[in-house]
N, C-alpha and C positions, 0 to 999 in steps of 0.2 A: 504493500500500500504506500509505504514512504518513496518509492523511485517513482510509484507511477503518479502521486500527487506533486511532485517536485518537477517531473515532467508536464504535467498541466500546467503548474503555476507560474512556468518561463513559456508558456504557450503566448504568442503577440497578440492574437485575437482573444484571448481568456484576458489578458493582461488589461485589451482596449475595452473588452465590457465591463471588466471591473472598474477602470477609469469614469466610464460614461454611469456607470451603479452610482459610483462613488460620489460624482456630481448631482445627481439626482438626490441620494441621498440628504448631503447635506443641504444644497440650496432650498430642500423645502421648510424647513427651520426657519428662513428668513423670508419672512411676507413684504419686506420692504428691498427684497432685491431684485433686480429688474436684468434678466436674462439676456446675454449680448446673441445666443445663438439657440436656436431651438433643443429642447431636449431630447435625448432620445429615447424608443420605447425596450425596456428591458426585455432580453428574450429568457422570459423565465426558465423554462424546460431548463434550458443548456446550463444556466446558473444554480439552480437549485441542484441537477448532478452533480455538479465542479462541486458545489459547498457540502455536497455530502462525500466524496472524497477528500475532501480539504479536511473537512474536521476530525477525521479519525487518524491525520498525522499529528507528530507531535512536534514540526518546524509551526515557530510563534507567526510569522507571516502566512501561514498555510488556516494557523486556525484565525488568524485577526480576518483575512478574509472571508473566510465561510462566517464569523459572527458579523461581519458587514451585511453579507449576504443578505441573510436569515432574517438582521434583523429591519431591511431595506424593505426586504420581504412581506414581513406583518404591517409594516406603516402603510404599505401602497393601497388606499382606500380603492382602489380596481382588482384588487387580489381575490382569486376564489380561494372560495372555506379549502381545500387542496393545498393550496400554495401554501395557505396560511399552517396547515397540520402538516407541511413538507418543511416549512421554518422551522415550527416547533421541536421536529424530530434534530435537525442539524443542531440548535441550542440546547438539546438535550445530550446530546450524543457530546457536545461542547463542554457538558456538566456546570451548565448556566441556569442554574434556577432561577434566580433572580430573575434575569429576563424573562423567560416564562413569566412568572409571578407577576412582573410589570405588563406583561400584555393581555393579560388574561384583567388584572384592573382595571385597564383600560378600554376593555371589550372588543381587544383584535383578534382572542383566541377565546370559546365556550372556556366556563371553568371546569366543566370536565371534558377537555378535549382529550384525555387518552380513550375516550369510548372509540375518535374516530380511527384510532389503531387498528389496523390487522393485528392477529394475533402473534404472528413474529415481532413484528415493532413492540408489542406490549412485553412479553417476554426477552425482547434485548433490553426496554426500560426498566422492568424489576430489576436484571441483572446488574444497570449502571447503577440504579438506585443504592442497591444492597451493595455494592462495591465501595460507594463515595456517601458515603452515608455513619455519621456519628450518632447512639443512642445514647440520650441522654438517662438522667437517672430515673426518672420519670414516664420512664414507657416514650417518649417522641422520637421521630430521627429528625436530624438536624443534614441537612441536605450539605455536602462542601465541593469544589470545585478543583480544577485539577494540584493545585497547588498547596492548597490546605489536606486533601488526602496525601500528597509526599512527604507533608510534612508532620502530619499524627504516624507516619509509615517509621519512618524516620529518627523520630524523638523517643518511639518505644526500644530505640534500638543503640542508642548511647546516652553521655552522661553532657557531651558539652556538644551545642548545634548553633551554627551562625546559618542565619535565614534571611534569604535574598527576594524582594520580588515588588512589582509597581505598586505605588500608593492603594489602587483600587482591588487588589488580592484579595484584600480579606486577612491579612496576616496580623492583626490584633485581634480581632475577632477570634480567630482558631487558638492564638495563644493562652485567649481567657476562658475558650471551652476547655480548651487542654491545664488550664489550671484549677478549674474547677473539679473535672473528674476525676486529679491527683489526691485533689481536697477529700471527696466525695468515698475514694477506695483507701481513703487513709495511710497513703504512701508518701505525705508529703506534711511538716507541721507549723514552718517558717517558712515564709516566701519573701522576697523582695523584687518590687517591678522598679526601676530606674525609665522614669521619662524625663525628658530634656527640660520642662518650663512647670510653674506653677499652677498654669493653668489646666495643664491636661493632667496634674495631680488630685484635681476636681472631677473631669470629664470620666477617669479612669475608675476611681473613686466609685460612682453613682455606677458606673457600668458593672464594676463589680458586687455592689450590692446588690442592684439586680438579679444578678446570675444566680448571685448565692440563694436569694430568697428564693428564687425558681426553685433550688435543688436542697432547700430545707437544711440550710449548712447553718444553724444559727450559731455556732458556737467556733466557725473562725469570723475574728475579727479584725477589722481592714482601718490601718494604721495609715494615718498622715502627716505626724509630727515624730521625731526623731527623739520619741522615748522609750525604753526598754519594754518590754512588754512582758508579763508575768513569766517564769518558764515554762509552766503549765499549760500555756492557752494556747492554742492557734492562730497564725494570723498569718497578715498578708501585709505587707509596711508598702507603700506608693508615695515615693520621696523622688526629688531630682536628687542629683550627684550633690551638691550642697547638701541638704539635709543627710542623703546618708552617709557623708563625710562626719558629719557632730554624729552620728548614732554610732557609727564606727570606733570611733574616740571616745566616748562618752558611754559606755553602756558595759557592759559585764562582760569578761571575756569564756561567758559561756551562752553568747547570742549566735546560736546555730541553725544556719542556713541553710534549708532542703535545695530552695530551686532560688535562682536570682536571674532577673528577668532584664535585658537593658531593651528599650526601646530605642530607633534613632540613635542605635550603636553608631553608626560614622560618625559622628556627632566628638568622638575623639580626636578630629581635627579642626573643632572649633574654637581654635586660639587656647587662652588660659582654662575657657571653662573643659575644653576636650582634657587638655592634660589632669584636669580634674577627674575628671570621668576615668579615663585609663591610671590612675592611682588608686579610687576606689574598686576597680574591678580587680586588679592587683588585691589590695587588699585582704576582697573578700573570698581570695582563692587563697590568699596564705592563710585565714586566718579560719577556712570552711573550706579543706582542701576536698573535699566529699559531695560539694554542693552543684548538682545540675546548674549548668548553664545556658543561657539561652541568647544569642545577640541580635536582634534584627535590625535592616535596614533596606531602604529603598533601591534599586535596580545597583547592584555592586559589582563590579564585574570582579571584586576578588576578597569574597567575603570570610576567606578564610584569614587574609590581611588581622582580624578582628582575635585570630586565635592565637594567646601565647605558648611559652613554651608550657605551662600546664595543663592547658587544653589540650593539647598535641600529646603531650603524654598517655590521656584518658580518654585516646580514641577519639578526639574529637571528628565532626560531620559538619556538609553544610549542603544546602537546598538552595538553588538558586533558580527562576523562574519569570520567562523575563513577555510569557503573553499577557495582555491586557484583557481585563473583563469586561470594559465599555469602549466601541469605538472613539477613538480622540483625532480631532481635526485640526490640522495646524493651517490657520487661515491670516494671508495678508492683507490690511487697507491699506493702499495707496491713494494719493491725488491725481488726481489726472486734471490737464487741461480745463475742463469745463468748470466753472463756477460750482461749489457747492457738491463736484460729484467725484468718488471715489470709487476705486475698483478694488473687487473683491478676487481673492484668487486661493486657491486649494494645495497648499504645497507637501507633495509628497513626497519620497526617498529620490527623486531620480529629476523631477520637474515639478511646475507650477500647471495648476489646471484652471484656465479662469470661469468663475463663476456667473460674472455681471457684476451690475455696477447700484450706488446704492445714493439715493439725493437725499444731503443733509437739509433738515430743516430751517437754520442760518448757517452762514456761514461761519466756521473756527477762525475769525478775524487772528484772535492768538494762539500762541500755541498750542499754550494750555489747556485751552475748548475741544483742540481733535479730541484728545480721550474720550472722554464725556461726552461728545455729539454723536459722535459714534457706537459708544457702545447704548445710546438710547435708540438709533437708528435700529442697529440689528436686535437689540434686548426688549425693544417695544414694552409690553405691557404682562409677558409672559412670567416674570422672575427668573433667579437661577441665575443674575448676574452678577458676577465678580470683577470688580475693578481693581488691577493694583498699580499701587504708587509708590515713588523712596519713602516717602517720611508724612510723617501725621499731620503738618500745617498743609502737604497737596491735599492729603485724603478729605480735611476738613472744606477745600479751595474748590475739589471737585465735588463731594454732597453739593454746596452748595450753585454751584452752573447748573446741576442735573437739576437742584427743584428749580434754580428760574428757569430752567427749558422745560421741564413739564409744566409749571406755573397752574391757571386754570385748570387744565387736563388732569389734574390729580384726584382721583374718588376722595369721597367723605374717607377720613382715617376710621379703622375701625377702633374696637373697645382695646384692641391689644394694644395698638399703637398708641392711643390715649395713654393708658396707666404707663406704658415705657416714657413716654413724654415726659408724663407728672413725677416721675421716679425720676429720671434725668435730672430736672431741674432743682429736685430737694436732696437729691444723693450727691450732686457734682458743684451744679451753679444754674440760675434762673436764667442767665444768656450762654451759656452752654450751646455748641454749634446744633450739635446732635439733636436737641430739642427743636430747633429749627426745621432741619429736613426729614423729621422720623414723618411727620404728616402727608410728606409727599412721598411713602413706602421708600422711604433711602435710608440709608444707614452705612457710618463707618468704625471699622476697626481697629486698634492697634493698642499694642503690650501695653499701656501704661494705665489703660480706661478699668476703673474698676470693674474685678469679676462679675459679679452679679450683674453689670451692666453690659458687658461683653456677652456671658451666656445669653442672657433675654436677648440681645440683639442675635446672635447665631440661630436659636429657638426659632423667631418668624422668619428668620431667611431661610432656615430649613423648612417650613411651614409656607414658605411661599407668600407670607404678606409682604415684609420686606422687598423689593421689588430690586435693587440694586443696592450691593453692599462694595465699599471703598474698604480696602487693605493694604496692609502694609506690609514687611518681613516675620510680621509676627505669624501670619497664614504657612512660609515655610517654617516653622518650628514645630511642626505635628500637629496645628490644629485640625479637628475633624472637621472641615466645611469644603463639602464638596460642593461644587456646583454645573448649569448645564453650560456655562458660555463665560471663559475670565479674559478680560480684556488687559493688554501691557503697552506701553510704548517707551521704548529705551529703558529697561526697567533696573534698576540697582541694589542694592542692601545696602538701605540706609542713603545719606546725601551724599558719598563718593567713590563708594567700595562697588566694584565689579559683579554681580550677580556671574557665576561660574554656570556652565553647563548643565552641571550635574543640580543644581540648585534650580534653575531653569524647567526643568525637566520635572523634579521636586514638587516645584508651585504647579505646573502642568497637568499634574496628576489631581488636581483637583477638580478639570474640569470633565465632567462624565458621572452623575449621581447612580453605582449600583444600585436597581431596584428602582430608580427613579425617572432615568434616562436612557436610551437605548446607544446617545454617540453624548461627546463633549467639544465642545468647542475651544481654540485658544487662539484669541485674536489681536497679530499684532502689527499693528498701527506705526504708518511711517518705518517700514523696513529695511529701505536706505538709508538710514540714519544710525542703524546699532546690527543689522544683518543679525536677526533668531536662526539659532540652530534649527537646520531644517530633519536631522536625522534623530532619530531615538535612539541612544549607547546607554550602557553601562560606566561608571564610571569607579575610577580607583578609591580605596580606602585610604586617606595618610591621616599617621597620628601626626599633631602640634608639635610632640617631643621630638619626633624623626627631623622633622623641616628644621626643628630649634639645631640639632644634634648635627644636622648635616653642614654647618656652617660653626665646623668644632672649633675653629682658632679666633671667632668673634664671640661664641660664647663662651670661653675658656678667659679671654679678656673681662665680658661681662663678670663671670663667675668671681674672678678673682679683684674685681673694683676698679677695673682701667679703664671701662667706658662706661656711664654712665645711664645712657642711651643705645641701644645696638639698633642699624639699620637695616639689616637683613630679617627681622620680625621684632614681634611689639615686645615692650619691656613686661609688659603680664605676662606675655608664653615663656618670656625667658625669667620673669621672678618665679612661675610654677614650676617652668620646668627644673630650678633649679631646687628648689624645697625637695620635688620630687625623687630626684637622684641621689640628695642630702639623706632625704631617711633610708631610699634605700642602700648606700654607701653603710649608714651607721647599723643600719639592721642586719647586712652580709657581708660586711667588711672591705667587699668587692664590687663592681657592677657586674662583672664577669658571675655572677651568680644571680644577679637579677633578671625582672623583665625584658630590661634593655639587652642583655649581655650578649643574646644569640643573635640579634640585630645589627650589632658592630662589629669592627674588625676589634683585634682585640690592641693593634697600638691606639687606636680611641680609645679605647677603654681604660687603657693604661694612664694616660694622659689625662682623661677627667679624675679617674684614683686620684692622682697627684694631688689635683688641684682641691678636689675634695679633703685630700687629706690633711690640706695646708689650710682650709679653712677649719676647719673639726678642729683645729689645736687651738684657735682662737674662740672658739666659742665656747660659751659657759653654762648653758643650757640644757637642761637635759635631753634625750632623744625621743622620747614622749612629747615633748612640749612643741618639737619642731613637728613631729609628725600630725600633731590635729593644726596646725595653721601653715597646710599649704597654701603658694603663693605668696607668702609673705618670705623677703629675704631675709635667711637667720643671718647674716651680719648688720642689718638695720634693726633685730630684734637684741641682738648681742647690743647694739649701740642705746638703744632704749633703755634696758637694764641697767648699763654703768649710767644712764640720764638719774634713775632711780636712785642709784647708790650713793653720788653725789648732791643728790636734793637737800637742800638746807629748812625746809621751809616743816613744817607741819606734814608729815606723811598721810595723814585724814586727807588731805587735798587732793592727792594724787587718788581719790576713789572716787568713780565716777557714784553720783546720788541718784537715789528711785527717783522715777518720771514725778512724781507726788511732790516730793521736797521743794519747796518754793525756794531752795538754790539751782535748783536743777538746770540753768538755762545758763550759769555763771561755771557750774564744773561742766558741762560739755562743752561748752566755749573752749574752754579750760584742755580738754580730754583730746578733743576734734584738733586744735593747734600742734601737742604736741604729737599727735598720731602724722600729723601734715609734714611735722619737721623734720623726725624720726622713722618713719616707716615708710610712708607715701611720697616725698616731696612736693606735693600740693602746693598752690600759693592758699597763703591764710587766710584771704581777706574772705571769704566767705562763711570763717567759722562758727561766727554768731548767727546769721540766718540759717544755717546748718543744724546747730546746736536747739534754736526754737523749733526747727522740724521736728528735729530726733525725740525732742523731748514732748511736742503733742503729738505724733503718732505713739510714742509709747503709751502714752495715759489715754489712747483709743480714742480721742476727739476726730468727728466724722469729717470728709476730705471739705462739706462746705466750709468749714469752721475753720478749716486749716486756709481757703483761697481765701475766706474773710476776712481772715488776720495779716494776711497778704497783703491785700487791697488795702485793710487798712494802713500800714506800714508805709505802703507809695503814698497814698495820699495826705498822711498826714509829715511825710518829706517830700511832699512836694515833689515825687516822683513822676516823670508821666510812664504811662503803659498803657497797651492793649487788650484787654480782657480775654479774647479768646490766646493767644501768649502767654499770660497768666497764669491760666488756667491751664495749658498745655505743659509749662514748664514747673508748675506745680505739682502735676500726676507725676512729669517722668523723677522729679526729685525724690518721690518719695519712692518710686521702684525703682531707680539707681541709685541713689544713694543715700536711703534712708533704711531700705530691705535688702540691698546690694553689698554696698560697696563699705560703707560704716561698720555693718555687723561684722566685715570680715575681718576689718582690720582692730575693730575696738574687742575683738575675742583674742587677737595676739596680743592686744595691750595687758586686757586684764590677766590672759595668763601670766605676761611676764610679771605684771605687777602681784601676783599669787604668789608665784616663782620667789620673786625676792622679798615678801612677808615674810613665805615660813621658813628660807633659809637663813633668816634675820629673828628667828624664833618670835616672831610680832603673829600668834595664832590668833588675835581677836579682831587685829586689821584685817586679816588675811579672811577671814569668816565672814566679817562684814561688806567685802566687794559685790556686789547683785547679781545675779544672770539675768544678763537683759540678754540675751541674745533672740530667747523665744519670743520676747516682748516686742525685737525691731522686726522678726522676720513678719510678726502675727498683725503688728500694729495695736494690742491692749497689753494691759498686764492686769488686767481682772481676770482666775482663773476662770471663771464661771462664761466669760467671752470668749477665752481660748477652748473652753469643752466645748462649747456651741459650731466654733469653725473644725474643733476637730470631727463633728456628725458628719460635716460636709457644707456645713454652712458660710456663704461669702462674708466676708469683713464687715460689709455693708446693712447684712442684715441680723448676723450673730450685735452686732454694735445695737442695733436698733431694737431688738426684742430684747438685751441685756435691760435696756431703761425702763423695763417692769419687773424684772426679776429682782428680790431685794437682797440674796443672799449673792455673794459676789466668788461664794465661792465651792460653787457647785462641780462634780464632775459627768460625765459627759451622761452615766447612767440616771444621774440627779437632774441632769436637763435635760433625758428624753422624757422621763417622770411627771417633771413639769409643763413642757409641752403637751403631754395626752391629757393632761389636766386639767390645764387651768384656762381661762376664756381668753387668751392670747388674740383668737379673730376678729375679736369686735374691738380690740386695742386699734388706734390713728396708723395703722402701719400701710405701706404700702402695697398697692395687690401684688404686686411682681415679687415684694418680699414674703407676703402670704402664700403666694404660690410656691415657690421654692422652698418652705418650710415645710409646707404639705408633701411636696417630694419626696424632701429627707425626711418625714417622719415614717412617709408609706415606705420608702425602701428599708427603714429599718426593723420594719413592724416582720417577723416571723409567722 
């Protein structure tokens, strides 16, 4: 079957109907595209054989074919009930449920179109069925696809697996059926999932409650703060690489590991924080050399890269899988000559296929207007649109073009869009952009927007009210928002960093909703101007430490204090990477026994020894102390220490005070300086309005409260400012560096400053230094708010229902008690925040 399919599919005339499908296909998605040449009429017969050879190969262009086919097939409102039951068999034969699923909602297929099987077709479908098919505990089968069966194949059959395959797999999903049935046969009693961001430690969170309450698991429980967990209990910890960096350090050294889960494994070469990631995965093998492994990531073309030498020892495996579940269209806008009108064009592996052409409404006088004119030309009124931007002040520039070009034309907003409006404006600020154009179904996103406000807005664009959603970089860090059509032009990470191929590709995979959409679209605008990769690759794994490592004689300088700055990567990958090498130098004497060691030659190896070793005799610290504050340089932390020794003044001082203390604003001042002087090299002059952040986000005052005090501050110096500015650099302060960049570096203060209490026998100073660290990351320091976000609840709204609770210091089991309880609904709270608490209480209810 594989020669004689590979034989058809270099066939010229197979090749040109495919082309002429392919056109078809797509242009009919767009009602506002106006056809440069007539279409042509598909010759079904011939197509529907080819895709039923096509799909029992297993080359990925063989079967993306036959599901173009198949699924061109069922849309053609001319198709007989025949054609339609000959699709269904080629997407079944494909192990595409989903599709199915979606066309049978839709009403292009009976819902029991297996009646219109002959009896072979129905007995080849049990067979596939019973083949790709997971039961769950519960008596259901759970239908999987070709990639999630290789990969339940696979994982029963070793201990460490790096898993490779497009955004649209399904490979979160199989990971979390597969850790539940671990849960479920009692094979497994510690787990840890590792995702990249904060946010999908929420996402993940609810998803796994879920599951569990499906399958009656009430007794593991699903950790998202980076505390020890009983030995006794069961659980599941779903921390980014920061949190489980403190739980690693911080916790019993009898915290044992069954299974450890990374999501967004390549994510090891995302600068300082990748080197972070690949220290705790390190870690967690030396310290749980027994503990299943699991790494996955998006289309890798070498995701064994991910495997150390431990993994390799234990047999490691990997799955890589690189067909697509929903057709994806890589389509160009360009300008053409005529006023107002732009050509639309179909670019595939080898050529461009033009579409027609499509008349904007006004003309994009500015730049800035293509995006936005465009993606409302082709987005009309259908939803499923994704716009992305570099940075949050476009995202907020474009919301706003789209509602004045929809203007009038926008329906009455419904009830959803209301209460997000009215939560908008009391959760953030009464002129808040967002609030502006939620009424005209738009909506934008990016990292800094309070959670709760970001879920609701993801909620109705998956819901389809939301009509157009603006993005930013944060869309590639694993959010789940898929959509049918993401719009780009010249597109970046961030205001001057190059968006990579692989990253490209990343955001790409978002547009095609399994289950929802039968192709996706990715449209980009102005093509001569930044040339989008026209091919779909795999791309390589590199860690931060390799890139750092491979430019040995500038970091060798760096290491040893001769540059201050190195040019060949940023001073974060090389402050990490050098902590990194520090602990593991003091924990094996050698690199040549560590992670790194089988990686380099060994006169590298030798060479950072040295230098390593010339630093180790100057520092005075223990090797505990250096290993929970990676990224911080231990001879800035050495130099902080002699700062300590030398102190003349009251040693009281040097402790930073609870968020409470009405000093509090004068010792972080205080604390933030010398961390600037000594550890960071920061300029100071921000330390006071730094120190006022740090210190109301710790005592949980709500983010209005915080732009309040803002506002007020300019105005009464006579500041001028922009409100939406403001407001923008108000959120990002307090997620860089209020929950960022402060905690990291005020937890190596306060170690050192512990460090030299109790070597100074001063145990009652030493006793009275605080842990704030859970206070900056959580933003309160009332327990009773921190159990509330540990349910799963957003800051926003744990904050909000705290101001009836009067015991401040309940635990998490004491505030579900309370909730089933007490008349919390009819309290002034917001619906969006009533909703979401209904959520987490249904998902924890048993």
């Amino acid at each position: 079957m594989g020669n004689l399919a590979n034989r058809l599919f270099q066939l010229p005339g197979f090749q040109q109907q495919l082309d002429d499908l392919t056109v078809v296909s797509v242009s009919r998605q767009f009602p506002a595209l106006n056809a440069t040449t007539p279409r042509p009429v598909p010759d079904w017969e011939y197509l529907i054989l080819c895709a039923t050879i096509l799909s029992r190969s297993k080359v990925s262009d063989h079967r993306s074919a036959a599901l173009r086919i198949a699924q061109t097939a069922l849309c053609d409102l001319q198709a007989s009930s025949g054609l339609a039951a000959a699709a269904t068999v080629i997407l079944d034969t494909l192990h595409n449920a989903p599709a199915i699923a979606l066309a049978a909602a839709k009403g292009l297929i009976p819902e029991a179109y297996l009646d219109a099987y002959p009896t072979p077709l129905r007995c080849d479908w049990l067979r596939r069925n019973l083949d790709h098919s997971l039961l769950d505990h519960n008596g259901g089968l759970i239908r999987l696809n070709a990639f999630q069966h290789g990969f339940l194949t696979t994982a029963a059959q070793c201990s460490r697996l790096s898993i490779s395959a497009p955004t649209s797999a399904g490979k979160s999903f199989i990971v979390r059926k597969w850790l539940q049935h671990l849960y479920c046969d009692g094979k497994i009693r510690v787990a840890v999932y590792v995702v990249p961001t904060r946010a999908l430690i929420q996402q993940v969170h609810f998803d796994l409650l879920e599951d569990f309450r499906h399958n009656q698991l009430s007794d593991v429980h699903i950790l998202t703060m980076p505390f020890a967990a009983p030995p006794d209990r069961r659980c599941v910890y779903v921390l980014t690489q920061e949190r489980l960096h403190i739980l690693l350090n911080h916790s019993p050294s009898n915290l044992n590991i069954d299974l450890f889960i990374v999501d967004e494994a390549q994510k090891v070469g995302d600068d300082a924080r990748g080197v972070l990631l690949e220290q705790v995965i390190d870690q967690v093998q030396h310290s749980c050399p027994r503990a299943r492994c699991i790494y996955i990531s998006p289309m890798s073309a070498n995701p064994s890269a991910l495997m150390t030498a431990a993994d390799k020892a234990c047999g490691a495996q990997e799955v890589s899988f690189e067909e697509v579940t929903v057709n994806q269209n890589l389509l160009l806008a360009s300008e053409t000559s005529v006023p107002r009108q732009w050509q639309l064009d179909l670019r595939t592996k080898d050529k461009a296929l033009p579409l027609g052409t499509i008349l904007l409404k006004y003309s994009p006088a500015q730049v800035s207007k293509r995006l936005p004119f465009i993606a409302h030309a082709l987005g009309g009124d259908e939803g499923g649109n994704l716009i992305y931007v570099n940075i949050p002040s476009d995202a907020e520039k474009v919301a706003r073009q789209l509602a004045d070009l929809i203007g009038a034309d926008a329906p009455s907003p419904c009830t959803e869009l209301e209460q997000l409006t009215r939560l908008v404006k009391t959760a953030i600020h009464k002129d808040y952009v967002l609030a502006d154009v939620l009424p005209y179904g738009i909506a934008f996103h990016y990292g800094n927007i309070p959670q709760l406000i970001r879920n609701e807005v993801e909620s109705l664009f998956k819901a389809g009210i939301i009509k157009y959603l603006v993005c930013t970089s944060t869309l590639i860090e694993g959010v789940n928002l898929p959509a049918k059509s993401l719009f780009l032009r010249a597109p970046k990470r961030g205001r001057t960093k190059d968006m990579t191929e692989a990253d490209f590709w990343n955001l790409a995979g978002r547009a095609g909703r399994l289950g929802k959409e039968f192709q996706g679209n990715i449209i980009c605008v102005d093509p001569r101007l930044w040339k989008p990769p026209t091919t779909r690759k795999t791309y390589d794994i590199t860690r931060t430490s390799d890139n750092v490592l491979a430019n040995t004689e500038e970091f060798i300088q760096f290491l040893s204090g001769q540059v201050e700055k190195p040019i060949s990567f940023s001073k974060a990958a090389a402050d990490y990477t050098s902590s990194y090498l520090m602990d593991a130098y003091l924990r094996d004497g050698t690199l040549a026994k560590s992670p790194v060691g089988p990686r380099w030659e060994q006169s590298v190896l030798l060479r950072l020894d040295s230098a390593l070793a010339q630093i180790a005799e100057g520092i005075r610290l223990p090797p505990e102390l250096l290993r929970r504050n990676v990224g911080v340089n231990p001879i800035a932390m050495n130099s902080l220490l002699g700062y300590f020794e030398t102190y003349e003044k009251s040693l009281w001082e040097l402790i930073p005070c609870l968020p409470e203390n009405d000093n509090a604003a004068a010792s972080y001042t205080a604390v933030i300086t010398r961390i600037a002087k000594y550890l960071t090299g920061d300029p100071v002059g921000r330390s006071y309005s730094y120190a006022i952040l740090v210190v109301n986000w710790m005592r949980g005052y709500p983010l209005p409260r915080i732009i309040a005090d803002r506002v007020r501050y300019n105005e009464d110096h006579d500041r001028p400012y922009k409100i939406d500015s403001l407001i923008r650099e108000t959120m990002a302060d307090i997620e860089q560096y209020a929950r960022f960049r402060f905690p990291h570096y005020v937890a190596s203060y306060i170690d050192v400053l512990r460090h030299f209490f109790t070597s100074r026998r001063l145990e009652k100073e030493a006793a009275a230094i605080p842990d704030i660290g859970i206070m900056l990351e959580f933003g309160a320091s009332q327990k009773t708010q921190l159990s509330l976000m540990s349910l799963g609840l957003s800051r926003t709204s744990a904050i909000a229902i705290s101001e009836f609770i009067a015991d401040d210091s309940l635990s998490e089991n004491e505030c579900l008690e309370w909730l089933s309880v007490s008349k919390w609904k009819s309290r002034t709270l917001s619906a969006v925040i009533r909703l979401e608490t209904e959520r987490i209480l249904a998902a924890h209810r048993q």
